[in-house]
DRENGUTI-218775 format. One record per residue (C-alpha): x, y, z. Coordinates in nm, 4 decimals. Layout:
N
         x         y         z
         X         Y         Z
...
END
This chain:
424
         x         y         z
    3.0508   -2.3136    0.2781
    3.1508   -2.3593   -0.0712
    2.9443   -2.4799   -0.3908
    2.7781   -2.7866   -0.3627
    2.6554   -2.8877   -0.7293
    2.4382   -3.2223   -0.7416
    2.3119   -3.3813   -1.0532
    1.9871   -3.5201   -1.0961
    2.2105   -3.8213   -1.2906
    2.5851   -3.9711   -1.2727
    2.6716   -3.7403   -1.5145
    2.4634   -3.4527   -1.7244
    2.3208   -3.5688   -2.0603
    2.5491   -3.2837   -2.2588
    2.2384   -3.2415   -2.5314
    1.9706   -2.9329   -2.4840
    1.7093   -2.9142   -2.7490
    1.4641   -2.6479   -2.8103
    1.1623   -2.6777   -2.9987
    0.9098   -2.4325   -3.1587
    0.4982   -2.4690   -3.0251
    0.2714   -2.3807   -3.2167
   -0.0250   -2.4533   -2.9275
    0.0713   -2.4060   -2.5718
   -0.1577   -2.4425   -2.2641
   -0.1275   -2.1555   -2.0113
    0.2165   -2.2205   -1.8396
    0.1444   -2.2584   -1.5152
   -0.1130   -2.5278   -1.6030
    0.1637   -2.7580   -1.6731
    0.3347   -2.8131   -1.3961
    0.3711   -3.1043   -1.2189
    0.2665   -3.1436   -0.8464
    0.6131   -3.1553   -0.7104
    0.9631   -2.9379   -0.8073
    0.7079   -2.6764   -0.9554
    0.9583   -2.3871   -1.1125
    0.8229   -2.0533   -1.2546
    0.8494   -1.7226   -1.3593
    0.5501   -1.5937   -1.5577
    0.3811   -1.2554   -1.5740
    0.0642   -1.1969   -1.8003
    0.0873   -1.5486   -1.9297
    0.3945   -1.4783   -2.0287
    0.7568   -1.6562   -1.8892
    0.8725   -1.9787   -1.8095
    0.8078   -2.2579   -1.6297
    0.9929   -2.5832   -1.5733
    0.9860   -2.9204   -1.4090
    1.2411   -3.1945   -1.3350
    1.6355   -3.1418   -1.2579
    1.8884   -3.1831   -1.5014
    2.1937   -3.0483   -1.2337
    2.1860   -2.8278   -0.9402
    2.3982   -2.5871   -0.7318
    2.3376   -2.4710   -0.3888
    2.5918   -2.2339   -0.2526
    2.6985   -2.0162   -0.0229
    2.9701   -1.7334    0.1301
    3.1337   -1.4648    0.0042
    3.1895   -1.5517   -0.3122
    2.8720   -1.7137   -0.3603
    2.7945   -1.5627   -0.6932
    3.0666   -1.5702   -0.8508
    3.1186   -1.9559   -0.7857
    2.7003   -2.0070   -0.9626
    2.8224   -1.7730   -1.2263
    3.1605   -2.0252   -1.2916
    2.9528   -2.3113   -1.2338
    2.6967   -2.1917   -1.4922
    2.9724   -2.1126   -1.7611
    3.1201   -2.4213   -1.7200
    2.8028   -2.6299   -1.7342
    2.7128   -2.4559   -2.0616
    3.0087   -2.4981   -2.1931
    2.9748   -2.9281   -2.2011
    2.6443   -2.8851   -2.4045
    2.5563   -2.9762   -2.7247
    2.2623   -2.7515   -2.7909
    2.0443   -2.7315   -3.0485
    1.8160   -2.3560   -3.0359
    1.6143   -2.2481   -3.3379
    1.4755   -1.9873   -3.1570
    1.7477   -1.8247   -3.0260
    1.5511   -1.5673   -2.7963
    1.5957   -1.4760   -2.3956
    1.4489   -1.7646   -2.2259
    1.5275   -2.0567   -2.4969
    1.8197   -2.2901   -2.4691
    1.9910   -2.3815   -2.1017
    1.8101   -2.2131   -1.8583
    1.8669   -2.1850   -1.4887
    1.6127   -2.0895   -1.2339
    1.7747   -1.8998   -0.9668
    1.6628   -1.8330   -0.5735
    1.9837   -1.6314   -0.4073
    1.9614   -1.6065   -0.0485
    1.9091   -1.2152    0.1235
    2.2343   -1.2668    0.2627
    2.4288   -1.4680   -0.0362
    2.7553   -1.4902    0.2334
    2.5310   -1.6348    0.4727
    2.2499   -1.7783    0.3480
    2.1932   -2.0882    0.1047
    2.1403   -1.9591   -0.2754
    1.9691   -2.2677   -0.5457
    2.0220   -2.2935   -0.8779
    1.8238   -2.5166   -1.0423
    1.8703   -2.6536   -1.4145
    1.5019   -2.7931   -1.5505
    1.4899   -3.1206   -1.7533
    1.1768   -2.9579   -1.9084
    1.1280   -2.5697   -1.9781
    0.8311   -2.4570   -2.1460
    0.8179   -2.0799   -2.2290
    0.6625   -1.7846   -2.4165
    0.7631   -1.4548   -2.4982
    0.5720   -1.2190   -2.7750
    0.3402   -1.4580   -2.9302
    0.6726   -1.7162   -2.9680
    0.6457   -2.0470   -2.7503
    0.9007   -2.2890   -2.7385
    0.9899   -2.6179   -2.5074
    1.3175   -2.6709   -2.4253
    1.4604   -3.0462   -2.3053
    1.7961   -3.1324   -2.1467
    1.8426   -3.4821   -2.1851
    1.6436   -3.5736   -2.4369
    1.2289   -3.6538   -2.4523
    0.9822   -3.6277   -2.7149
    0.7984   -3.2708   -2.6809
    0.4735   -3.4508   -2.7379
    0.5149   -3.7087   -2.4469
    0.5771   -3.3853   -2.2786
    0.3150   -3.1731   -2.2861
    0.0401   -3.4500   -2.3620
    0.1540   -3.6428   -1.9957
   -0.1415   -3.4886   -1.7866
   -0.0509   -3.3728   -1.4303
   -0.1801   -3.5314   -1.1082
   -0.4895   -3.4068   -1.0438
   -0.5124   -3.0951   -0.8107
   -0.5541   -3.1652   -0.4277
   -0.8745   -3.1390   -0.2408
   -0.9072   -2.8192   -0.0233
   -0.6435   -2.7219    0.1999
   -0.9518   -2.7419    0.4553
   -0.8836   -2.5254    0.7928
   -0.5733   -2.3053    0.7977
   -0.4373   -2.2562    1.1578
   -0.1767   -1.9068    1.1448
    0.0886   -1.8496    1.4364
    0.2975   -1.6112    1.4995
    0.6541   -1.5984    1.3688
    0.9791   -1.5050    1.5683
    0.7860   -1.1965    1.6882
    0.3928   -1.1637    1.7635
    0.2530   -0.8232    1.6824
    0.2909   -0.6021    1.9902
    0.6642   -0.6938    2.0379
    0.6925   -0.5803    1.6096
    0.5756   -0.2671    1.6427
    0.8468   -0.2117    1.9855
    1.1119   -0.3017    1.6897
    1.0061   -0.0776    1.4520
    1.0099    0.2195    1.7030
    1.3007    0.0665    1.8230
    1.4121    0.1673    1.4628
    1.3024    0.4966    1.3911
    1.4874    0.6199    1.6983
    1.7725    0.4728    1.5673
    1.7309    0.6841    1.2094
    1.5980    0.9828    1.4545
    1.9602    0.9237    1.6215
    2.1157    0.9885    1.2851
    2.2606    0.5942    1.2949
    2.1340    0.5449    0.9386
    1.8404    0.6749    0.7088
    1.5856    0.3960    0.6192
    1.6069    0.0667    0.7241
    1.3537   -0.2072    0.6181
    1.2059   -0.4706    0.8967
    1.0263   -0.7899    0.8097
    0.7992   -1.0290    0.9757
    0.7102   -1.3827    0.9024
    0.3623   -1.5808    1.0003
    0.3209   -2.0029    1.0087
    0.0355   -2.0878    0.8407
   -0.1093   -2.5146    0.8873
   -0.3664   -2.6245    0.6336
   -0.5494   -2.9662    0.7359
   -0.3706   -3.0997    0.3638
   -0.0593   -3.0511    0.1937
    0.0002   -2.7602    0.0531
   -0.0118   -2.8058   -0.3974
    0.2363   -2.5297   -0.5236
    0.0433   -2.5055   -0.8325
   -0.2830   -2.4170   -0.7461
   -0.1490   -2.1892   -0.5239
    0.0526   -2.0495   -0.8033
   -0.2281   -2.0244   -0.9955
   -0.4067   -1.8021   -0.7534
   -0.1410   -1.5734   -0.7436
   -0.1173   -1.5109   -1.1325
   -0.5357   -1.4378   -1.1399
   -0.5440   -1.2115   -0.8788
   -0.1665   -1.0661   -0.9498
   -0.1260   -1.0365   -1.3083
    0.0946   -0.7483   -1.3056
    0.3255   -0.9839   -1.0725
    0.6091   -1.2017   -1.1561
    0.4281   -1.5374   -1.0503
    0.7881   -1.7270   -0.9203
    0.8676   -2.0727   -0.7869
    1.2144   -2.2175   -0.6853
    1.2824   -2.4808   -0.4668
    0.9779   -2.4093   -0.2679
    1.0050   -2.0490   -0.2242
    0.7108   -1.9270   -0.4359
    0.5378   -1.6156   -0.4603
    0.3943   -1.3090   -0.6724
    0.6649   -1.0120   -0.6563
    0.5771   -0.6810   -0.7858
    0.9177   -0.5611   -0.8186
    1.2005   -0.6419   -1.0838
    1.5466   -0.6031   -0.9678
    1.7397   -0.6588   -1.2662
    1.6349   -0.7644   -1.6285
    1.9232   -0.7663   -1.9367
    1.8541   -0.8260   -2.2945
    2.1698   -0.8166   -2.4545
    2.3223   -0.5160   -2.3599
    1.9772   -0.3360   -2.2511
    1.9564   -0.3249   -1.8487
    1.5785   -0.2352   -1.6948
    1.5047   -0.2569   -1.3614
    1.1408   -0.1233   -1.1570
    1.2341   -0.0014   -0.8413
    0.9182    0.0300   -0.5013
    0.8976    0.1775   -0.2052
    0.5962    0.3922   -0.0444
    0.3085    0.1684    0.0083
   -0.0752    0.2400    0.0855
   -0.3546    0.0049    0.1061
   -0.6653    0.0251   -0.1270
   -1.0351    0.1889   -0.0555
   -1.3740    0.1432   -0.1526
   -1.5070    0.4255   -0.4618
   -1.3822    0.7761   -0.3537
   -1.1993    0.6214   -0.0504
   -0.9847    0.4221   -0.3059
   -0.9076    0.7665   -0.4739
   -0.8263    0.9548   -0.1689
   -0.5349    0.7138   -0.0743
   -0.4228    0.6728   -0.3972
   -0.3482    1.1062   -0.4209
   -0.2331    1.0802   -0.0477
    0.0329    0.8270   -0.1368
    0.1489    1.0229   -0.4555
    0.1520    1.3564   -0.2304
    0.2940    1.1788    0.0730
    0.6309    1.3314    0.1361
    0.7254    1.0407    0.3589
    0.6888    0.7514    0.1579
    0.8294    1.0181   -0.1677
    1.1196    1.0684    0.0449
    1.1329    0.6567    0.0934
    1.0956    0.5954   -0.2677
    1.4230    0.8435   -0.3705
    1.6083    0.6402   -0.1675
    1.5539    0.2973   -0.2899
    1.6206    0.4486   -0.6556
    1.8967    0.6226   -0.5504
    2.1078    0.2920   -0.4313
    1.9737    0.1603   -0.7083
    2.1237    0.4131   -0.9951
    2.4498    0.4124   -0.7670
    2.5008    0.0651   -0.7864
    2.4123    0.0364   -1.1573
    2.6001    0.3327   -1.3092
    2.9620    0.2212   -1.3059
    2.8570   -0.0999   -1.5486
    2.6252    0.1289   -1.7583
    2.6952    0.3596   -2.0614
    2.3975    0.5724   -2.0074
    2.0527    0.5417   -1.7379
    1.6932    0.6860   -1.7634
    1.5656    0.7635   -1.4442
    1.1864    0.9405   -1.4315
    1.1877    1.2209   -1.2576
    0.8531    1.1002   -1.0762
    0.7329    0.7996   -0.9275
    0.4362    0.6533   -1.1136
    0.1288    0.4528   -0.9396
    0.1617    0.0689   -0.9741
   -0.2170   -0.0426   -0.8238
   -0.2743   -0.4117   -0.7465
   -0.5337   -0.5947   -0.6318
   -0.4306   -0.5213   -0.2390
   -0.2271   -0.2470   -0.2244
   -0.0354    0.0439   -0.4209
    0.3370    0.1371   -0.4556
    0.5005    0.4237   -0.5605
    0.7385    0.2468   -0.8534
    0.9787    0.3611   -1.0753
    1.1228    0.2353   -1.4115
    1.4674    0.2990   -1.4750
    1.6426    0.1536   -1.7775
    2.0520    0.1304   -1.9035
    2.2665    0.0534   -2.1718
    2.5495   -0.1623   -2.0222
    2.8804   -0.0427   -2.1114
    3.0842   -0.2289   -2.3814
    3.4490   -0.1309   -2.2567
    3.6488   -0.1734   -1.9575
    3.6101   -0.4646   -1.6890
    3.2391   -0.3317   -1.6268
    3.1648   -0.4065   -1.9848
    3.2609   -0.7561   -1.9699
    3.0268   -0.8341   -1.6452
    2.7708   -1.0829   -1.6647
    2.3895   -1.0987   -1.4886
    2.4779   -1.2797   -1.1600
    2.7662   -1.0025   -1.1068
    2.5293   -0.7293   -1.2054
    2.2438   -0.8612   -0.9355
    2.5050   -0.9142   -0.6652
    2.6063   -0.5461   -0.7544
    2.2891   -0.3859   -0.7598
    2.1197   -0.6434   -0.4204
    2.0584   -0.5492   -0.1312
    1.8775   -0.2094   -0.2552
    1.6885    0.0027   -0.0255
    1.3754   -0.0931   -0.1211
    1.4863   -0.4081    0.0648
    1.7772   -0.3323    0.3174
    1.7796    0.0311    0.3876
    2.0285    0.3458    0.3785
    2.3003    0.3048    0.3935
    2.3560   -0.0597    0.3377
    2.6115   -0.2051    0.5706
    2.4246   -0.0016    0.8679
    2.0640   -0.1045    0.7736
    2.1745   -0.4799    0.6871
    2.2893   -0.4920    1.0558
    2.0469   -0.3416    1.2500
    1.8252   -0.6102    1.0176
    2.0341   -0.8354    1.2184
    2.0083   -0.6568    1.5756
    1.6143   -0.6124    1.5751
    1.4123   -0.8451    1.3188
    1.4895   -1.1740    1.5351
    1.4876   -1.4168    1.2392
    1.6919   -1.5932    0.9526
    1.5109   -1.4006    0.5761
    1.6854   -1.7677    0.4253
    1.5649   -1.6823    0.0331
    1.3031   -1.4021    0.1153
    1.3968   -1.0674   -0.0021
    1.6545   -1.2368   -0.2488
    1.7452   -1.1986   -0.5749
    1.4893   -1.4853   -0.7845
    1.4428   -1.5502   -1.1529
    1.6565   -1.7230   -1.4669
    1.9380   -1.6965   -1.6589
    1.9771   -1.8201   -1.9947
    2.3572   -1.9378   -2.1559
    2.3342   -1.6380   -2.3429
    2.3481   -1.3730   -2.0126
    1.9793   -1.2503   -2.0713
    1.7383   -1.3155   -1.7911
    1.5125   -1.1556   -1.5332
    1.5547   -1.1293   -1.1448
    1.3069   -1.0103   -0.9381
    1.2974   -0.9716   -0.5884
    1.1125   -1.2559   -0.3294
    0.8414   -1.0788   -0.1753
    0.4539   -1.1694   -0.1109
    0.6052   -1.4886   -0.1012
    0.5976   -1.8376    0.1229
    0.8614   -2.1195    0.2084
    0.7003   -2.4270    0.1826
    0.7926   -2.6732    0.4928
    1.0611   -2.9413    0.3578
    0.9196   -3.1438    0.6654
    0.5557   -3.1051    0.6511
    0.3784   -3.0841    0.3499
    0.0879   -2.8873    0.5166
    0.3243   -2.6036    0.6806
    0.4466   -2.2790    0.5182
    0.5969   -1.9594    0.6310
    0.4764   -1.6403    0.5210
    0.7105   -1.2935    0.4920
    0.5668   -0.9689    0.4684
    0.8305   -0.5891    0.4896
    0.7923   -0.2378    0.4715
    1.0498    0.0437    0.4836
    1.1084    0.2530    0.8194
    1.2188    0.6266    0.8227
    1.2173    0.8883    1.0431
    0.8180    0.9447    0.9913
    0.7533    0.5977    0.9918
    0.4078    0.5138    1.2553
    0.4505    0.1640    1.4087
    0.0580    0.0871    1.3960
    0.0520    0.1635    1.0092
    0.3893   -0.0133    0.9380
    0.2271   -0.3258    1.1147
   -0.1276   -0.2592    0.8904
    0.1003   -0.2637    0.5431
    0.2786   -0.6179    0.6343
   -0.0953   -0.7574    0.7252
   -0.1794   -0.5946    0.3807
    0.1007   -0.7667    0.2167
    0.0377   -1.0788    0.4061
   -0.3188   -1.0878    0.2604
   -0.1797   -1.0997   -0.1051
   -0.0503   -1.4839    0.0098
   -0.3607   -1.5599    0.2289
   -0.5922   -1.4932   -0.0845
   -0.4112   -1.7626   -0.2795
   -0.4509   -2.0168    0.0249
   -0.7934   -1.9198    0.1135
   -0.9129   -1.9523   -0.2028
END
């Protein structure tokens, strides 16, 4: 399937205005009840409402059609940006399917944006609208309580998981491939329609260290950053190796046993590996700790690693732009597996279901090329035919050490990140 790009009008209003705020409410406060989009960390981000043009898309070229269709949508606009930092001006929010040849990636183009970065806020409008109006025009009021939540099993119940994921360590025991990362989903039913912003809201309070995200109903609270650029400045925080949390010393105990845990060490190297393999061609220079650090959240830790890069200014590389950089760099192994083409299919033999968005590339990009991508995890797809219905995701990475029982204990982990912000 090709691009499909729909306006939200006969034809896009060509005029994008951005405005300073002096007084901003916290972001996620203002969004509407429907079409919620987000990306906010620490209060920090952007969020948006409304559509001023959208692309959905899909195949082998998928990314490089959104990244024509974005140049050539910018390049109709009269736009008028005082602020001039990442973020202000046209902005697209972006959800890119696991599988961007298969699967269906969204890019949506706000009529509203509201962001802030460093103290700086800003509102940006495509189509006109007095900022005022804007941020004065009260949202719905919040729904009442979601009530009783009824959970079912996705396209695999428990017992018949944990045959896969054995299934999948004698694979890698086999020597068919190194690391391969299985997922499970779980239905969730609440008695009332689910309200994407309180939900989002629970996410940010009890994951502040999260990129708080919302596109086109996928929404979610990822730990990990794929792919940020600033200009030429690359950054990227790559996880893998995951242990729950404990109670007082308990809580210290698993948090040296993960750090000292040659396994999930040995899991980490290889998601930052694919990662710096993927990224050096395009980059002029890397910086790559030589240890994992500890990123602790309210559920669970990771091991994590920040690795940053200057992209290079010469050659073809030099002259790449964000959505060819993500579709470079995605799928990692934090995600997929090693090596790639053998993990992505065994994905495909063993896990039973369609990912759709989850596990994808999701975040913005501004007409500038600076943006953020993170990856979809601890995330949901809201039902587009029952408001009430969602479907849950939850992953973890299997090696050749990897115990069934324990792989199936950090996805109900994981899963609990998303229950917390429906049970609420």
């Amino acid at each position: 399937m090709t691009a499909a790009a729909v306006t939200s009008r006969d034809a896009v209003t060509p005029v994008v205005s951005t405005t300073p705020l002096d007084d901003v409410p916290a972001l996620l406060d203002l969004l509407p009840a429907a079409a919620a989009l987000s990306w906010v960390r620490r209060g920090e981000g952007l969020v948006g409402w409304g559509e001023a043009a959208r692309l959905e898309v899909s195949g082998p070229t998928a990314l490089a059609e959104a990244a024509a269709w974005w140049e050539e949508f910018n390049a109709g606009l009269d736009v008028d940006d005082p602020i001039g930092v990442p973020g202000s001006g046209p902005v697209a929010f972006a959800s890119i399917a696991f599988d961007p040849a298969a699967g269906t990636s969204v890019f949506v183009v706000p009529e509203v944006v509201v962001g802030r970065r460093d103290g700086v806020a800003w509102l940006t409008t495509a189509g006109g609208g007095d900022p005022v109006d804007v941020l004065t025009s009260a949202p719905a009021a919040l729904p009442a309580p979601l009530g009783r939540l009824r959970y079912a099993d996705g396209a695999l119940d428990p017992a018949s998981w944990c045959a896969t994921v054995a299934a999948a360590v004698a694979r890698i025991t086999a020597g068919d491939l190194e690391k391969v990362v299985l997922a499970r989903d779980l239905l969730v039913t609440a008695d009332a329609p689910l309200d994407p912003r309180s939900l989002l809201v629970r996410l940010a309070a009890r994951f502040p260290d999260c990129w708080t995200f919302a596109v086109d109903g996928l929404l979610g609270a990822t730990p990990e950053l794929l792919l940020r650029r600033t200009g030429r400045t690359l950054s990227s925080r790559v996880l893998a190796g995951t242990a729950p949390r404990g109670a007082g010393a308990d809580d210290d105990r698993l948090a040296a046993a993960l750090l000292g845990s040659a396994k999930d060490r040995g899991e980490h190297a290889l998601a930052v590996d694919s990662l710096v393999r993927a990224l050096e061609p395009y980059c002029s220079g890397l910086t790559v700790p030589e240890e994992p650090a500890l990123l602790t959240l309210a559920n669970v830790r990771h091991l994590a690693t920040d690795v940053t890069g200057v992209q290079a200014r010469g050659g073809a590389h030099g002259r790449v732009g964000l959505l060819e950089l993500v579709g470079a760099v995605h799928p990692t192994a934090a995600v997929c597996g090693t090596p790639t083409a053998e993990a992505a299919t065994l994905i495909g033999e063993l896990e039973g279901m369609d990912r759709g968005r989850y596990a994808g590339p999701v975040g913005w990009l501004d007409a500038r090329g600076d943006g953020e991508f993170g990856l979809a995890l601890r995330c949901a797809q809201l039902s587009d035919d029952d408001p009430a219905t969602a479907r849950l995701f939850a992953g973890c990475g299997i090696v050749a050490g990897s115990d069934p029982a324990a792989e199936l204990a950090e996805t109900q982990a994981k899963f609990a990140a998303f229950q917390a912000a429906l049970e609420s």
